[in-house]
N, C-alpha and C positions, 0 to 999 in steps of 0.2 A: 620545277617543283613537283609536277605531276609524277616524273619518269623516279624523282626519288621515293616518294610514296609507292609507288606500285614496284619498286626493287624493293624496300625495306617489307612490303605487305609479303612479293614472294619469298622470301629470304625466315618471314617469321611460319610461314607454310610449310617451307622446307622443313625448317628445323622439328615442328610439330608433327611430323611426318615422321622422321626420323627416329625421333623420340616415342612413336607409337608403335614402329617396328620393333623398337632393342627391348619394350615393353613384353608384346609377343612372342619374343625368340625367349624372353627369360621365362616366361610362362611353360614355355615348351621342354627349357631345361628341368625346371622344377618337374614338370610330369613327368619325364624320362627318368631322372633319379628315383621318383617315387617308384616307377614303375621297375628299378632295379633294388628294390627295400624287400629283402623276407619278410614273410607273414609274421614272424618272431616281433623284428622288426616296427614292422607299422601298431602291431598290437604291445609294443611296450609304449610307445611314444604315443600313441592316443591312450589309453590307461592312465601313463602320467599326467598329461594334459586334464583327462577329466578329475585326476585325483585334487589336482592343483587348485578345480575350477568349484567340484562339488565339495570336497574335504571329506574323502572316502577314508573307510577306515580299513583296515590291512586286510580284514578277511569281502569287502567288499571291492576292494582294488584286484585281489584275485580272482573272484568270480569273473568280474569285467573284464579281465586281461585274459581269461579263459574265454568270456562272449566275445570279445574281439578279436582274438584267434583265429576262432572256429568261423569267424565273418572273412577275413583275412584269407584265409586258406580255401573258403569257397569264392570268393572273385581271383584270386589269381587262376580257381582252376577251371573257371570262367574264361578268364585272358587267353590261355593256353588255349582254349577252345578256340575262340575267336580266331588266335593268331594261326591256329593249325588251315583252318576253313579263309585265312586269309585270301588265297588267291581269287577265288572268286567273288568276293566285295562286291555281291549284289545286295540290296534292298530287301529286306524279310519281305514273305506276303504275310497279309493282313492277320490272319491266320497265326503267322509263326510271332510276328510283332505283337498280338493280344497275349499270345502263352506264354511272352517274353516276359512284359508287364505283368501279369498275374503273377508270373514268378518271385518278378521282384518284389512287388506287391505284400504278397505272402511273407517273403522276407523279411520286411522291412516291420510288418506285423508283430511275427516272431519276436523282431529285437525287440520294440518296444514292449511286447511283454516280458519278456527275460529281464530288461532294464529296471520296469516296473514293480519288478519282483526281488530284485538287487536292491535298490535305493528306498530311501524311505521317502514321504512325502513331499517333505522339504526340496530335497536333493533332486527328485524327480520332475519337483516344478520347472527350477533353476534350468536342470536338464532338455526340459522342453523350451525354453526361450532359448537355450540357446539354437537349438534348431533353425527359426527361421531367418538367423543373419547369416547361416552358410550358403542361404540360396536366395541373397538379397539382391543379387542381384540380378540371377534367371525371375524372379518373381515380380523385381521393377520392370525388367522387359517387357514381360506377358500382360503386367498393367496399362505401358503405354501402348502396347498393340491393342488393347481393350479399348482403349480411349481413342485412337485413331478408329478405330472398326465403328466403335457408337457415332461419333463423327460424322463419318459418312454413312453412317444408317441413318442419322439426321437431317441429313442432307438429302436425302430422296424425300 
């Protein structure tokens, strides 16, 4: 009895295992495709998407698809960077990592005013909630880290 309980336990291990890998690899595809999409591209299909989401009206689905663009065409010409300076895949200093973030920072600024200034109130709400389900799940992470961390700050 025992030797079939601890075959059937590894056997549902395995499969769990397996089924976590084919997960990862599809994650992997998905960003490689993305990562072969023109700025054209990515900035028609998010446009659509938020026309679908906010109910843009034509001359405001053009602005966005023109803000989207121009967001578009500066990370790939980001990538390019990156991928040029690839061989040596070292670690920013501190220094190059803060002006990295400011940068994006700044950015990301930027869009929200452009956004802000495209959409009307309504639409710009809507536009903010949807924000933080695309990082629900880097944000559930950083909570449970917070929660283990206080833990054992408790603990002393």
């Amino acid at each position: 009895m025992k030797k079939l309980l601890v075959i059937a336990l590894a056997l549902f291990t395995l499969n769990g295992m397996a089924q976590e890998k084919e997960r990862r690899s599809d994650r992997k595809d998905r960003s490689e495709s993305r990562m072969q999409m023109s700025p054209n591209d990515i900035a028609d299909l998010k446009s659509k998407k938020l026309t679908l989401k906010l109910d843009l009206t034509d001359a405001q689905q053009k602005k966005v698809h023109a803000l989207i663009l121009n967001e578009a065409k500066a990370r790939q010409e980001l990538r390019k960077n990156r991928d040029a300076d690839g061989e040596k895949k070292e670690k920013p200093s501190q220094e190059e990592f803060i002006k990295m973030q400011n940068a994006r920072l700044d950015h990301q600024i930027e869009m929200k005013r452009e956004m802000k200034s495209i959409l009307n109130a309504e639409q710009y709400a809507k536009f903010e909630k949807m924000k933080p389900r695309e990082n629900e799940k880097r944000g559930k992470r950083s909570r449970d880290e917070d929660k283990k961390r206080d833990y054992q700050n408790d603990k002393k």
